[in-house]
N, C-alpha and C positions, 0 to 999 in steps of 0.2 A: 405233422399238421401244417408249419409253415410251408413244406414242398407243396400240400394241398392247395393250401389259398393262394399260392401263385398261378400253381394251373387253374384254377376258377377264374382267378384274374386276367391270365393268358385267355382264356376261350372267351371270358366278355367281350375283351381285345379285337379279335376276330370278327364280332359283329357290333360295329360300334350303332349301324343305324337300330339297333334293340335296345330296348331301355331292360332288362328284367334285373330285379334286385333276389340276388340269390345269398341265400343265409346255410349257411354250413356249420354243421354240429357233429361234433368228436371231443373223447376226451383229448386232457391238453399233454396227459402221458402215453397218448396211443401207441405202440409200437406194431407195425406190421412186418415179419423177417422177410429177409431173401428168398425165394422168388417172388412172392407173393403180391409183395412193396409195388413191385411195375405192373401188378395184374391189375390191382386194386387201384392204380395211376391212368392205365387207360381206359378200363370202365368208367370212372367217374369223368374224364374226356369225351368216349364218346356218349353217353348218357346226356352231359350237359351239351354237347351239342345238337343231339337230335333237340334238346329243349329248346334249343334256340331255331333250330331249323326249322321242326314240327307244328312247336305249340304257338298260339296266340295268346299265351298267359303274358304277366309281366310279373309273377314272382314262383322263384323257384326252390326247393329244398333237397340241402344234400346231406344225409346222414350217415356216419359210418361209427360200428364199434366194431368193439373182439370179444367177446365172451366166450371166455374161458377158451377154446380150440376153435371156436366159429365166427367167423367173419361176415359182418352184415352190413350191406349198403342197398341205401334207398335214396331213388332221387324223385323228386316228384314237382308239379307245376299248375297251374290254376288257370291251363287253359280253358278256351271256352267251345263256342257249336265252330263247327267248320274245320276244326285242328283235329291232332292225334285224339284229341277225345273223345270227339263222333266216332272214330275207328275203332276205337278202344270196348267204349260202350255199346255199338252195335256189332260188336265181336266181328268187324272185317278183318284179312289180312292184313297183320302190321310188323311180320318176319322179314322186316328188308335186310339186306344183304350186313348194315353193321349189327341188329338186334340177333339176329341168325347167328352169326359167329359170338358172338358173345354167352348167347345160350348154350353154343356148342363146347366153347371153351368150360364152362362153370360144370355143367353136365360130366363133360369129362372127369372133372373133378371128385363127382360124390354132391354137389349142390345142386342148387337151384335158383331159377331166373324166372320171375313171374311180371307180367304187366296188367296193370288194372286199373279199371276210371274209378275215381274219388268222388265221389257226393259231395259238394253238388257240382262241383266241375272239377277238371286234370286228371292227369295222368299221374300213377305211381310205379316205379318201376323197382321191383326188391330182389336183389341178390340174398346167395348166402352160401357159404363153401369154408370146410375147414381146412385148417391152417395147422399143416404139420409139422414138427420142429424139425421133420430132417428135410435134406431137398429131393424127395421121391420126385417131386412135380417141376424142379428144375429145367429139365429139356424142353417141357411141356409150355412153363407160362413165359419162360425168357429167352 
């Protein structure tokens, strides 16, 4: 969890002229193994940056558990008309080149990558992929 809130803290960094207050929720004994650890490190990277790049919101949400073999992250934002949300909502293309790979990666996996607008604004973005105790998926996510 601390390695998390640094990279949260790192990507604010990046754009200092954005104000967005982002609240992150995980348990505080999360364990994610190897490989999976760095999978789940740069999704939550680039996720919160398209948040920053995309949205017009100024607050964002990052969630992540494990239950039992399955790994769940959601990140989401309270953009408003004009950002990813209008895209979102009016079901335009929103497969750019980082949400594409990332879809492709989790897919690989056995999971799933969905995006959806939120009532009554933003974007929510929900992973979910298990998480095997051996490292089958070693070559794959690292």
């Amino acid at each position: 969890k601390e390695n998390l809130d640094k990279l949260i803290q790192s990507v604010q960094s990046l754009f200092p002229q954005r104000e967005i207050q982002v609240a992150f929720t995980c348990p505080d004994t999360l364990f994610i193994p190897e490989p999976y650890d760095m999978l789940v490190y740069r999704l939550i990277k680039e996720l919160l940056i398209n948040v920053y790049k995309h949205s017009d919101g100024n607050r964002a949400q990052v969630t992540l558990s494990l239950e039992r073999d399955a790994a769940k992250l959601s990140v989401s934002d309270n953009g408003t008309a004009g950002s990813m949300a209008d895209m979102v909502k009016n079901q335009s293309p929103i497969w750019h080149k980082g949400l594409a790979s990332m879809k492709e990666q989790i897919e690989a996996l056995g999971g799933s990558l969905s995006v959806s607008y939120q009532e009554p604004r933003g974007v929510r973005t929900e992973i979910r992929f298990l998480v095997k105790g051996d490292v089958s998926y070693k070559h794959f996510v690292s």
